[in-house]
N, C-alpha and C positions, 0 to 999 in steps of 0.2 A: 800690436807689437809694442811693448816698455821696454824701457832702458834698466835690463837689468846688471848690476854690479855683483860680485862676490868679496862677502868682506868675513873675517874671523868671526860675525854675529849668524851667517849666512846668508843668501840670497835675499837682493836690496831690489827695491823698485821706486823709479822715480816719479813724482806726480808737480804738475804745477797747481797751485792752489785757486782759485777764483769765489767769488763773495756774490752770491746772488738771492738777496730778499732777506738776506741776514743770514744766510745758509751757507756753510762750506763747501764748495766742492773740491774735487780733483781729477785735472787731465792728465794721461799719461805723457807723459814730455818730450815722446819720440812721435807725438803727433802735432804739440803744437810747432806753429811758423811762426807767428808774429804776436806780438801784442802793439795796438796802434787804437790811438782816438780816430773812429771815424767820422770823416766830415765828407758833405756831400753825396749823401744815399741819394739813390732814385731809386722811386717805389715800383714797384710793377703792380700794372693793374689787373684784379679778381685775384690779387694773391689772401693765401691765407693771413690771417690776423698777424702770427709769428715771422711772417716776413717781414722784415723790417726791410728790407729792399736791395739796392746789389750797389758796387762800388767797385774802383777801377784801381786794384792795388796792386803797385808795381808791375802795371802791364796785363795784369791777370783780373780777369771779370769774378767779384764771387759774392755770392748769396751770402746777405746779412741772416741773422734768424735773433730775435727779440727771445733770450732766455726768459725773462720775465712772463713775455707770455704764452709761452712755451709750458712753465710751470705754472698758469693758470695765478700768476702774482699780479697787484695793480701795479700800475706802469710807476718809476720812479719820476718825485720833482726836485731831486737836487743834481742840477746838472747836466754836465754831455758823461754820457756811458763810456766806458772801456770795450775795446772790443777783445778776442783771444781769436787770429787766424789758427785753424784748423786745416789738417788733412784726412779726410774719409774716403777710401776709395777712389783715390788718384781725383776727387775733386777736391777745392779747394771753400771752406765755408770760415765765414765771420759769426763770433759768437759774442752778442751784445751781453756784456755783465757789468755789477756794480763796480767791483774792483777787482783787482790782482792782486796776488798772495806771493808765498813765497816758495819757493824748490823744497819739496821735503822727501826725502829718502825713506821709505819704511820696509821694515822685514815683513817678505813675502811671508811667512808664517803666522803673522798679525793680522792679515786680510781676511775680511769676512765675504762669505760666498752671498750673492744679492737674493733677495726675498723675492720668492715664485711669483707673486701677485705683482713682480717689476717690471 
């Protein structure tokens, strides 16, 4: 579900931007919660590689997930990451990226449909 607006251009949808590996992405904005540094992961043991591990954010337990190696990228060395809380399906997930972007607005009519092999 996105945050759509109707404007004289037509039908607008909203994305929050995030930078991972040098790559733009964008989250629909009616999904992100938070954006937060996180500090203090605990790892879970025999988790996959992409779990970067779980964290206790405002009261609520939620799975880190390493974009990075999620997208098969080598792990970054400048720094502590950004995180993007997330909601999927009434759960609650932290999204490790390089940076945040900004709110960008785009005409639903500009949208390309995603490539079958995705």
């Amino acid at each position: 579900m996105m945050t759509k607006t109707e404007t004289s251009e037509g039908a607008m949808a909203e994305y929050v931007t995030a930078v991972i590996g040098g790559q733009l992405f964008g989250l629909p904005i009616s999904r992100v919660q938070d954006v937060f540094m996180p500090e203090r992961l605990t790892r879970v043991p025999l988790a996959s590689s992409e779990i970067a591990g779980v964290l206790n954010l405002r009261g609520r337990i939620v799975t880190v997930v390493d974009m990075r190696a999620r997208l098969g990228l080598p792990k970054a060395d400048d720094g502590k990451p950004m995180a993007v809380g997330v909601d999927q399906r009434g759960e609650s997930y932290g999204l490790l990226i390089d940076q945040i972007g900004e709110v960008l607005r785009l005409p639903d009519d500009s949208r390309e449909d995603n490539p079958v092999n995705l």
